[in-house]
N, C-alpha and C positions, 0 to 999 in steps of 0.2 A: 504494500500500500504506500502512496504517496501524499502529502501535502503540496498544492500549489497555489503560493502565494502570488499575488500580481500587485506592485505598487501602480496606478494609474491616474489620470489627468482626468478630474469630475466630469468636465464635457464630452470621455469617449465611453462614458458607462454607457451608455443608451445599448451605444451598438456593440459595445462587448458582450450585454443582456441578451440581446437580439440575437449575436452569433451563436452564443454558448445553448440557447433554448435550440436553436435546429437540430442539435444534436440529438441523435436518439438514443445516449445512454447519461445525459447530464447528474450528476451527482449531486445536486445541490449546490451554491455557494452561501457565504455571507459578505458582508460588504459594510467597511465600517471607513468611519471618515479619518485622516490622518492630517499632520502638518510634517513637512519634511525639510530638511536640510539640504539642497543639491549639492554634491560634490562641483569644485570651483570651474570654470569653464575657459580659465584662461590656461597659460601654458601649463604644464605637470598638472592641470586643472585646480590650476593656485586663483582663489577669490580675487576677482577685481571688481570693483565698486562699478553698477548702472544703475540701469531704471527697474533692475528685479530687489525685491522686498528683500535686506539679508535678515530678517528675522524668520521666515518661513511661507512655504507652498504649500498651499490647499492639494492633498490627494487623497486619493480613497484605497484602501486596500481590501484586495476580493482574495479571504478566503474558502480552498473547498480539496477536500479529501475526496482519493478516485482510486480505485484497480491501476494496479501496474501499468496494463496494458491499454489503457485511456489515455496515460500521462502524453504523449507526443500530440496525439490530435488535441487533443485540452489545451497546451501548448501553443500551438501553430494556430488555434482558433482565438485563443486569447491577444498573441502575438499581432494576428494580421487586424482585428477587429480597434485594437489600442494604438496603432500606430499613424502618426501624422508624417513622420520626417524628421523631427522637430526636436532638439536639444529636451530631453526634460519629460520625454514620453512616458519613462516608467522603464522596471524593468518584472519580469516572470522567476520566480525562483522554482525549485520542487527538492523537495527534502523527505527522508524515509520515515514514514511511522510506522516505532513496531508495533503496537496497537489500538483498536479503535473499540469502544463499547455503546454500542445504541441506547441509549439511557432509556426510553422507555418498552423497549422489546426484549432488554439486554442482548440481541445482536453483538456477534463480534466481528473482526477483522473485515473481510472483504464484507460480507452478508450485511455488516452495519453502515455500509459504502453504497 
Protein backbone atom coordinates (compact mmCIF):
# COMPACT_ATOMS: atom_id res chain seq x y z
CA UNK A 1 0.00 0.00 0.00
CA UNK A 2 1.00 3.54 -0.76
CA UNK A 3 0.22 7.02 0.52
CA UNK A 4 0.17 9.98 -2.14
CA UNK A 5 0.44 13.04 -1.05
CA UNK A 6 0.07 16.00 -3.74
CA UNK A 7 1.07 19.66 -2.50
CA UNK A 8 -1.08 21.98 -5.02
CA UNK A 9 -2.12 25.40 -6.26
CA UNK A 10 -6.09 26.00 -4.99
CA UNK A 11 -7.03 27.08 -8.49
CA UNK A 12 -6.11 23.50 -10.11
CA UNK A 13 -8.24 21.58 -7.52
CA UNK A 14 -11.25 21.73 -9.68
CA UNK A 15 -9.69 19.79 -12.34
CA UNK A 16 -7.52 17.58 -10.31
CA UNK A 17 -11.20 16.53 -8.75
CA UNK A 18 -12.56 16.07 -12.14
CA UNK A 19 -9.44 13.97 -13.38
CA UNK A 20 -9.10 11.72 -10.29
CA UNK A 21 -13.35 10.99 -10.25
CA UNK A 22 -12.81 9.34 -14.13
CA UNK A 23 -11.12 6.89 -12.75
CA UNK A 24 -12.76 3.68 -12.02
CA UNK A 25 -10.87 2.40 -9.17
CA UNK A 26 -10.58 6.10 -7.13
CA UNK A 27 -9.73 5.42 -3.48
CA UNK A 28 -10.88 8.26 -1.90
CA UNK A 29 -8.84 11.58 -1.14
CA UNK A 30 -8.87 14.20 1.44
CA UNK A 31 -7.96 17.74 0.85
CA UNK A 32 -6.86 20.15 3.55
CA UNK A 33 -5.73 23.80 3.14
CA UNK A 34 -1.98 24.53 3.75
CA UNK A 35 0.52 27.67 3.78
CA UNK A 36 3.89 26.92 2.32
CA UNK A 37 7.23 28.11 2.04
CA UNK A 38 8.66 27.91 -1.63
CA UNK A 39 12.20 26.89 -1.87
CA UNK A 40 14.18 30.36 -3.25
CA UNK A 41 13.91 30.70 -7.14
CA UNK A 42 16.93 32.59 -7.64
CA UNK A 43 20.22 30.82 -8.32
CA UNK A 44 21.17 27.55 -5.93
CA UNK A 45 17.22 28.70 -5.59
CA UNK A 46 18.75 31.38 -2.86
CA UNK A 47 15.59 33.86 -1.90
CA UNK A 48 15.49 37.06 -3.67
CA UNK A 49 13.07 39.79 -2.72
CA UNK A 50 9.75 40.60 -5.41
CA UNK A 51 6.35 40.99 -5.66
CA UNK A 52 5.63 37.18 -4.13
CA UNK A 53 4.59 37.39 -0.32
CA UNK A 54 7.87 35.91 1.67
CA UNK A 55 5.68 35.08 4.41
CA UNK A 56 3.67 32.39 2.74
CA UNK A 57 1.49 30.50 -0.27
CA UNK A 58 -1.85 29.42 -0.09
CA UNK A 59 -1.82 25.47 -1.04
CA UNK A 60 -3.93 22.76 -0.55
CA UNK A 61 -2.70 19.29 0.14
CA UNK A 62 -4.73 16.13 -1.35
CA UNK A 63 -4.31 13.21 0.71
CA UNK A 64 -5.30 9.49 -0.30
CA UNK A 65 -4.20 5.99 0.31
CA UNK A 66 -4.28 3.31 -2.86
CA UNK A 67 -3.10 -0.50 -3.88
CA UNK A 68 0.36 -0.67 -5.05
CA UNK A 69 -0.73 -1.12 -8.34
CA UNK A 70 -2.94 2.27 -8.76
CA UNK A 71 0.16 4.27 -7.59
CA UNK A 72 1.46 5.34 -11.36
CA UNK A 73 -1.92 6.03 -12.92
CA UNK A 74 -2.83 8.15 -9.56
CA UNK A 75 0.33 9.73 -10.31
CA UNK A 76 0.23 10.76 -13.86
CA UNK A 77 -3.47 11.70 -13.26
CA UNK A 78 -2.61 14.00 -10.44
CA UNK A 79 0.46 15.17 -12.33
CA UNK A 80 -1.17 16.06 -15.66
CA UNK A 81 -4.57 17.54 -14.14
CA UNK A 82 -2.13 20.06 -11.54
CA UNK A 83 0.16 21.37 -13.91
CA UNK A 84 0.29 24.97 -15.51
CA UNK A 85 4.16 25.20 -16.54
CA UNK A 86 4.59 27.45 -13.90
CA UNK A 87 7.24 27.87 -11.04
CA UNK A 88 5.29 26.82 -7.83
CA UNK A 89 2.94 24.13 -9.37
CA UNK A 90 3.39 21.68 -6.57
CA UNK A 91 4.89 18.65 -6.39
CA UNK A 92 3.22 14.50 -5.83
CA UNK A 93 5.09 12.58 -3.26
CA UNK A 94 4.10 8.42 -2.46
CA UNK A 95 5.55 6.82 0.57
CA UNK A 96 4.90 3.14 1.87
CA UNK A 97 2.28 2.40 4.44
CA UNK A 98 2.68 -0.63 6.37
CA UNK A 99 -0.68 -0.53 7.47
CA UNK A 100 -4.12 0.68 7.16
CA UNK A 101 -7.35 -0.12 9.46
CA UNK A 102 -10.83 0.99 8.32
CA UNK A 103 -12.16 2.40 11.48
CA UNK A 104 -15.52 1.51 11.06
CA UNK A 105 -15.45 -2.14 9.34
CA UNK A 106 -12.15 -2.62 10.90
CA UNK A 107 -10.89 -3.56 7.35
CA UNK A 108 -7.22 -3.87 6.98
CA UNK A 109 -4.49 -3.26 4.51
CA UNK A 110 -5.49 -3.39 0.95
CA UNK A 111 -9.45 -4.28 1.76
CA UNK A 112 -9.53 -0.88 3.93
CA UNK A 113 -8.07 0.88 0.44
Amino acid sequence: MKQITAILQPHRLEKVEEALHRLPHLPGFTVFKAHGHPRGHGTGHAYIADEWDPDHHDRLVLLMFCADEHVAELMQTIEKAARTGQSGDGIVAVTEVVDIVRLHSGERGNDAV
